[in-house]
N, C-alpha and C positions, 0 to 999 in steps of 0.2 A: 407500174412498180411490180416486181416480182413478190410470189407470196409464196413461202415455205408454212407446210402444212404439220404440224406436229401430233404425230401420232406413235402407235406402238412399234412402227417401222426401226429396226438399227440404224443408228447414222454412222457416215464415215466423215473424214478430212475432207470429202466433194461439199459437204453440208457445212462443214466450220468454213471453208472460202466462201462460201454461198453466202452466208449469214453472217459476215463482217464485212457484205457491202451493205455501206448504208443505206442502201434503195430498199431493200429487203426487207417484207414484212412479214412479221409470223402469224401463223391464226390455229387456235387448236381446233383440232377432229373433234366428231361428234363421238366419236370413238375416247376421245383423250376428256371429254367432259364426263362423257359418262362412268367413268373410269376413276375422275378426281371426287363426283360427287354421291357414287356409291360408298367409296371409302371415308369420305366424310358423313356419311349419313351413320355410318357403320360406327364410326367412334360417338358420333354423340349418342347415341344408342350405347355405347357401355360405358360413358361418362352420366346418364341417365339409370341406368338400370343395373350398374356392374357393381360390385359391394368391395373389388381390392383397387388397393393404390395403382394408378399408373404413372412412370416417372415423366418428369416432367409436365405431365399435364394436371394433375393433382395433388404436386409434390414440388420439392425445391429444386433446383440443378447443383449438381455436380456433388459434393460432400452435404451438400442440404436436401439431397433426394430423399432423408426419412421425416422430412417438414411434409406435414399434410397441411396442403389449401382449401379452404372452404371454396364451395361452389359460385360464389358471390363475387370472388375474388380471381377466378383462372384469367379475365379478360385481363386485370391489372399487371398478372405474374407476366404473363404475357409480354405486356408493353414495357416493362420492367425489365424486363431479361434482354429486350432490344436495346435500350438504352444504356443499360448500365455494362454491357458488353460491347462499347461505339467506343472503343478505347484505344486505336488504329493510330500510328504516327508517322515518321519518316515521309516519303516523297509520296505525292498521290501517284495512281495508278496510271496508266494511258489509257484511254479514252477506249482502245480497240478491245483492250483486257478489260475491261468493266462491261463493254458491250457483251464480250462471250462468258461474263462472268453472270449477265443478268439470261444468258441463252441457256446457259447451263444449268442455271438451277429451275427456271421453266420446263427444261427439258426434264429433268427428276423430279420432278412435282408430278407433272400430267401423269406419270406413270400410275401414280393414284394407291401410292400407299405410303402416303406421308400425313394425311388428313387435314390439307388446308382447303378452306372455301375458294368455290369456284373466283367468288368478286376479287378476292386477291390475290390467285393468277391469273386472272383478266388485268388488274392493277400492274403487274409485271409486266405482263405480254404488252398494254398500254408504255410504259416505261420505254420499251425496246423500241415497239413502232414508231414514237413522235419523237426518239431518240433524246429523251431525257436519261441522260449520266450520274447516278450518286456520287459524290467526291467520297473516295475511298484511299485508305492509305496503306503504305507496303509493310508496314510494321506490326506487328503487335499477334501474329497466330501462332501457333506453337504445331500447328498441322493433327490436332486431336481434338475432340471432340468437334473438329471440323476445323474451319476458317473463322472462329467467330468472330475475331476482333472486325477483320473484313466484311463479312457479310452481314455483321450488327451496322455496320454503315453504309453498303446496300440494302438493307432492310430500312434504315431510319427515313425516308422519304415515301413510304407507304404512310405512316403517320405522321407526316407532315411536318419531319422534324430535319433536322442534318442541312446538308448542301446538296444543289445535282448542278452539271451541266448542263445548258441548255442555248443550242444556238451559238458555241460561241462564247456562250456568257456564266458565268460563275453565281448565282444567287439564290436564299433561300427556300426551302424545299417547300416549306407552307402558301409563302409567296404565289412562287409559281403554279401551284397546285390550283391558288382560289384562280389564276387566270385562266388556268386550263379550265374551270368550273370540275376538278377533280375534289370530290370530301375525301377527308384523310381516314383510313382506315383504323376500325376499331377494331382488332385482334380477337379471333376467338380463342379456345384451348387449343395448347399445341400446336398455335399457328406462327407465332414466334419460335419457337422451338427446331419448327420443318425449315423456318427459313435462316437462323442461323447455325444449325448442323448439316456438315456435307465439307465437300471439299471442293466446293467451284471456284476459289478463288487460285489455290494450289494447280485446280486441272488446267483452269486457264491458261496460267501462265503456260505449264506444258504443251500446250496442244496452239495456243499460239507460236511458241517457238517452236515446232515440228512444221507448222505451216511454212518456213521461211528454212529449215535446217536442210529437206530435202533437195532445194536448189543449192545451198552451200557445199552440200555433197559434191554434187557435181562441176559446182567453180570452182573448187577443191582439187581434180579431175583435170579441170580444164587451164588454170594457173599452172599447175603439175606437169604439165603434157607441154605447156608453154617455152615455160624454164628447161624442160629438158631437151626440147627443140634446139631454144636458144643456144644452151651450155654444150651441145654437141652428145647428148648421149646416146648411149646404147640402147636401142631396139629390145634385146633378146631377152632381157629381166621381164618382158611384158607377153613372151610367147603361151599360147593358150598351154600346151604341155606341161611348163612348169607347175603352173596353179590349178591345172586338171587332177594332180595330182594330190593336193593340199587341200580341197573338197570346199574350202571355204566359200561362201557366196559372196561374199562382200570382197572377197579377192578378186575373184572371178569376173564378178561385173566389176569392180575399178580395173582391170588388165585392159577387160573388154571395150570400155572407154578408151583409156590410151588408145591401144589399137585403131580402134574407129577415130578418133580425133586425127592421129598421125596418120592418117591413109594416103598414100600417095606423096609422101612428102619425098622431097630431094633430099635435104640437109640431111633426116633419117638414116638414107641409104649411103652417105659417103663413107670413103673408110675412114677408123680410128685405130689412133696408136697406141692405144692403151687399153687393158681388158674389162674393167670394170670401171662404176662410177661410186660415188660418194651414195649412202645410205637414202640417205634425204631424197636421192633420184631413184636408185635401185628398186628401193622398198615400198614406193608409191602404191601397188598394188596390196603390198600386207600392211602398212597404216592406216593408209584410207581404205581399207577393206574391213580391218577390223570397226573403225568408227561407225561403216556404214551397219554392217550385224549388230551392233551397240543401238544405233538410230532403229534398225528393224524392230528390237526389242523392246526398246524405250514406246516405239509408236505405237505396238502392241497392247501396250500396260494403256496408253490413257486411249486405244480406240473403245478397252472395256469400260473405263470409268467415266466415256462421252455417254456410255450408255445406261449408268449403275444409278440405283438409288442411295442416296450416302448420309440418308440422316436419320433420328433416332429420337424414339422409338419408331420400329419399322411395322406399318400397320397391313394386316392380312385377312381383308374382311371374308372370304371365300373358304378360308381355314378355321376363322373365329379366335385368332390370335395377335395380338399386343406384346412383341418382342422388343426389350431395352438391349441392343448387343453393341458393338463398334465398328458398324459399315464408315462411319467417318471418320476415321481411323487413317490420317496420311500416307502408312508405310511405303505401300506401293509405289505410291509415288515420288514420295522423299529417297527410295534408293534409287527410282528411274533416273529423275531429275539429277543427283549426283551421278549416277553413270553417262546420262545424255552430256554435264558439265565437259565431265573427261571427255569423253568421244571429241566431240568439239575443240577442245585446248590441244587434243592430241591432231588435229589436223593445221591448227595454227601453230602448232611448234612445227613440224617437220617444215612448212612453208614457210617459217621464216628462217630454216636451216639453208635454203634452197636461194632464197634471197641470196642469205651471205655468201653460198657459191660464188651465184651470177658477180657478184661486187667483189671478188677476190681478186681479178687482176692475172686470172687461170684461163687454157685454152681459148685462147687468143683474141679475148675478151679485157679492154683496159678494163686498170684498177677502178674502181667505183662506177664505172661506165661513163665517163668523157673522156673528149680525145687530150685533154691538156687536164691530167690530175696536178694539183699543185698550186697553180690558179684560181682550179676550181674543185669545188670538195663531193660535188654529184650526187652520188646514189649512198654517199657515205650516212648518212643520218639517218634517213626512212629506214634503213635496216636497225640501226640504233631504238628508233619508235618501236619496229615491230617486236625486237627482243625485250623491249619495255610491258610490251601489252601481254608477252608470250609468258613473261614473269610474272606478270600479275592475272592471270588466268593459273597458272600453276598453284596461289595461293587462294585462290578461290576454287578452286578444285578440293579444297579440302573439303570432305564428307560433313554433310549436315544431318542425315539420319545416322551417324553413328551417335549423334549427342542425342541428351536426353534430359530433361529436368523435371522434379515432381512438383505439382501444381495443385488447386484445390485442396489443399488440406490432405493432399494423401491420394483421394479417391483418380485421380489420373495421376498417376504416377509413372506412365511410361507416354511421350510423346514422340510423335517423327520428326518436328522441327521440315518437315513438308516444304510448307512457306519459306522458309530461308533457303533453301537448296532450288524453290521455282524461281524469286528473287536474283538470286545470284547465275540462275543458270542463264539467265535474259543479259546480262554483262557480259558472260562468256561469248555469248551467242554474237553480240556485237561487237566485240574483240575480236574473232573469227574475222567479221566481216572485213575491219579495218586491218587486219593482215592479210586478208585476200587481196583485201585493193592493195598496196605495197606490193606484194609480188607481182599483179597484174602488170602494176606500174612498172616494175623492175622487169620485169621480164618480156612484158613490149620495147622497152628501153636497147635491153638486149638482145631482141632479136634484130634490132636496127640495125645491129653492126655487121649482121650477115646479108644474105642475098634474099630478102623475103619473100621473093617469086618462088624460089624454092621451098618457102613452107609449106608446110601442110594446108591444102586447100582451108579447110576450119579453121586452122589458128590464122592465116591468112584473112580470112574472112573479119575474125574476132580484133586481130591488130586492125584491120585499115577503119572497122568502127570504132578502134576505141580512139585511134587517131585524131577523129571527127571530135572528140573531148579533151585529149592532153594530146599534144605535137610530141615530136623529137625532141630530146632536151638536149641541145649545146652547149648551155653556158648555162651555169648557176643560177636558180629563179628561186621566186616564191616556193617552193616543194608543198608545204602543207594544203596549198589551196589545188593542186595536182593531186594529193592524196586522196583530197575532201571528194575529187571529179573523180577518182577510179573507183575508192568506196560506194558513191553514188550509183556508178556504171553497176557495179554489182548489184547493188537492192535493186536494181528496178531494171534492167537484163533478166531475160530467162534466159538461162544456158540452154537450154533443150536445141534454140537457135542453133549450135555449134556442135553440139555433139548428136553422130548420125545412131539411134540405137539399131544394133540386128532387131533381125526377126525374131519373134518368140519361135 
C-alpha cells in the first residue's frame, strides 16, 4: 500500500487523486508532529499561566463568547460544542467526500496552529487508514464559522458517539470503536473547537468536483468537435488567428483542441454552401473558453484553501499570539463554487443547443436521426431530457453567496451559505455529465449517416469505441438505458485518449 507523507510540503490536485484511493495511507512527518505538539504545548501554557479570556477555549461560542468557563469544565464545553452542533440533515455525504473531508482537516491541523493533541490526529489519520467513514449529512452549514453542522458529525465518532461507515456496513461509532479496541476520545481545550471550525466540508466538495471538471472540459471539446464533424461545419471559426487575437486562454486552448481533434479529417475539408454556422458550433472556442478560465480560477481559489488553516482561534506559538479572527469564513469559496456552477451549466447549455441541431432534419441529416421518422420518434426525446437538465442547472445556477442570514443572536451575522453553493455545484456538475453523454450519443448517431472513414482520425477513433457500448440505432429502442451507456462512457474515459495536445 502506498503511503502519503504529511508534512509542511504544498499539496496540489496530484495529492487529492492520490489520496482518494483507497489503498492510500497517510502518516504524519516528524516534522508535522513536532509542529502540532509545540503548539499545543504553547496553549496549555497560556491556558495555565495566561490571566485574559480566550474565545472559545475559556469562553462560550458564538454570542456566548463573554460566558467565562471554569477550568474544571473546558473538557465538558468541549464535548458539548461537538455534540449539540451534529445537527446535520438532508442526504448523507458520499463516501469519497467524507474521505477528503477527513484528509482535509488532518491536513490543517498538522500545520500546528490550531492546538489539538497529537492522540487526536493520530485518531483522525486512524479514521482515514482503516477507512472508517462518519455518516455525515449535506444539510445544516451556513459556510461560517466553518462547516459545523458537518464536521460536528465528523467529529462525533472521536467520542464514540454518531454513526461511521465501515466495510460496507453502517453502525454505531462506539460499537465499532470497542472492536477496533479504539477508547473514545476525551477532548481537551479547544479541541472541539479546531475540529468543528474550518471549511473542509465546503472545500471538499470543490475540490472533488474539479477532480472530474478538468476531464469534462475537455469531453466538452471533444462532443463539440464531434457534432460539428457530424453537422458539416466550418473549419475557419477555429483558426489560431482569430483567437490570437482575443488573448484569451481558455479560447485559445478550446480552438487548439478542435484543431488537434479535427486533424486530418476529410469531411472538414469538403466544400460548404453556406458561410457560417449556428452559434452553438461557431462559438465553441469562446464558450468553452470562457468556462475553462472560470475552472482556472475556481482551481486556484481551493488549490490555496487545500493548503490553509481555517479554524479559530488561530494559534502562533512563535509569535506569542492567540488570534480569534474569520479564516473560516466560506466566501471564497461560496463565490467560487457559484461561478464553477455557471461555468459548467454554461457548457451544458451550448451542447445541448448543438444536439437540437444534429436532430433538426438540416444539412442532410434526417429529422431526429432515423431513416423512417414517423414510425419512429429517434433522437426526438433525449434532446427533450437534455433541455430538461439544461433548465434545471439554470435554476440552480442561482448564486448562494449572494444570500445571507443572521445567526447566533447577532454575533455572525453575515454568512456565505458556502455549503449550499458546494451542494448544488455537485448536481450541476452531474447534469454536465448526462448532457455530455446525449450529445456523445447524438452525435455518434450522426456521424453514422456520413462516410466515417472520412473522419477525423480521433473522432474516428472515439465513435468506433463507443460503438463497442451503443450500436447504430435503426429503429426505436429503449433510449434511456443508451443514455445510461454513454453517460458511463464519459465518467470513466479519459479523453486525453482522443485529443492529441501540441507541444508546450
Amino acid at each position: 500500500m502506498e503511503t502519503h507523507h504529511i508534512d509542511s510540503q504544498p499539496i496540489g490536485f496530484d495529492v487529492i487523486r492520490k489520496v482518494l484511493d483507497p489503498d492510500v495511507r497517510l502518516q504524519l512527518s516528524d516534522e508535522a508532529r513536532q509542529r502540532v505538539a509545540r503548539c499545543r504545548e504553547y496553549l496549555d501554557d497560556r491556558i495555565e499561566h495566561g490571566g485574559e479570556p480566550i474565545y472559545g477555549v475559556t469562553t462560550g461560542f458564538g454570542s456566548l463568547c463573554n460566558h467565562s468557563i471554569s477550568r474544571t469544565d473546558l473538557s465538558t464545553l468541549q464535548r458539548n460544542l461537538v455534540m449539540s452542533h451534529a445537527c446535520g440533515t438532508g442526504d448523507e455525504v458520499p463516501e469519497e467526500i467524507v474521505r477528503l473531508m477527513l484528509f482535509l482537516k488532518i491536513q490543517s491541523l498538522a500545520y500546528g496552529h490550531s492546538g489539538v493533541r497529537m492522540e487526536t490526529l493520530d485518531r483522525l489519520v486512524d479514521f482515514f487508514n482503516h477507512g472508517v467513514y462518519p455518516v455525515i449529512y449535506s444539510q445544516g452549514s451556513l459556510g461560517a464559522s466553518g462547516d459545523l453542522a458537518p464536521l460536528a458529525h465528523l467529529s462525533l465518532p472521536l467520542l464514540g458517539l454518531g454513526e461511521v461507515w465501515y466495510k460496507g456496513e453502517r453502525t454505531d461509532a462506539g460499537e465499532l470503536m470497542a472492536r477496533l479496541g479504539w477508547v473514545p476520545l476525551k477532548l481537551a481545550a479547544k479541541e472541539g473547537l479546531a475540529l468543528l471550525n474550518g471549511t473542509q466540508f465546503m472545500a471538499a466538495y470543490g475540490i472533488w468536483a474539479l477532480t472530474r471538471v478538468f476531464d469534462l472540459s475537455l469531453w466538452s471539446d471533444l462532443t463539440g468537435a464531434m457534432s460539428l464533424e457530424a453537422y458539416m461545419g466550418r473549419s475557419d471559426p477555429f483558426f489560431e488567428q482569430v483567437h490570437r487575437v482575443r488573448h484569451h486562454p481558455g479560447q485559445l486552448e478550446t480552438a487548439e483542441n478542435i484543431r488537434n481533434i479535427l486533424e486530418e479529417s476529410v469531411l472538414m475539408k469538403e466544400k460548404r454552401n453556406y458561410v457560417q454556422d449556428p452559434y452553438s458550433f461557431r462559438c465553441i472556442p469562446q464558450v468553452h473558453g470562457a468556462s475553462k478560465d472560470a475552472i482556472s480560477y475556481v482551481a486556484g481559489v481551493f488549490l490555496n484553501e487545500m493548503n490553509a488553516v481555517t479554524d479559530n482561534p488561530t494559534l502562533f506559538p512563535d509569535d506569542d499570539l492567540i488570534i480569534s479572527a474569520g479564516n473560516f469564513h466560506g466566501q471564497p469559496l461560496a463565490m467560487s463554487l457559484d461561478f464553477l456552477s455557471i461555468a459548467l451549466a454554461e457548457l451544458a447549455n451550448i451542447s445541448e443547443r448543438r444536439v437540437y441541431r444534429l436532430i433538426s432534419g438540416t444539412r442532410g441529416l434526417p429529422s431526429f436521426l432515423v431513416a423512417n421518422p414517423g414510425l419512429n420518434s429517434g433522437f426526438m426525446i433525449p434532446q427533450y431530457a437534455a433541455a430538461s437538465i439544461v433548465s434545471q442547472n439554470k435554476q440552480l445556477c442561482t448564486p448562494a453567496s449572494v444570500d445571507s442570514i443572521e445567526s447566533s443572536q447577532g454575533q455572525e451575522d453575515h454568512v456565505s451559505m458556502g455549503a449550499n453553493a458546494a451542494v448544488k455545484c455537485i448536481t450541476v456538475l452531474q447534469n454536465l455529465e448526462r448532457v455530455l453523454g446525449i450529445e456523445l450519443l447524438t452525435a455518434c448517431q450522426a456521424l453514422g449517416f456520413r462516410d466515417t472513414e472520412k473522419a477525423a482520425p480521433a473522432l474516428k477513433k472515439l465513435y468506433n469505441d463507443f460503438r463497442k457500448e451503443v450500436p447504430f440505432i435503426r429503429n426505436d429502442t429503449l433510449m434511456y438505458r443508451e443514455m445510461h451507456k454513454a453517460q458511463a462512457f464519459i465518467q470513466e474515459t479519459r479523453p486525453e485518449v482522443y485529443i492529441k495536445k501540441s507541444p508546450a
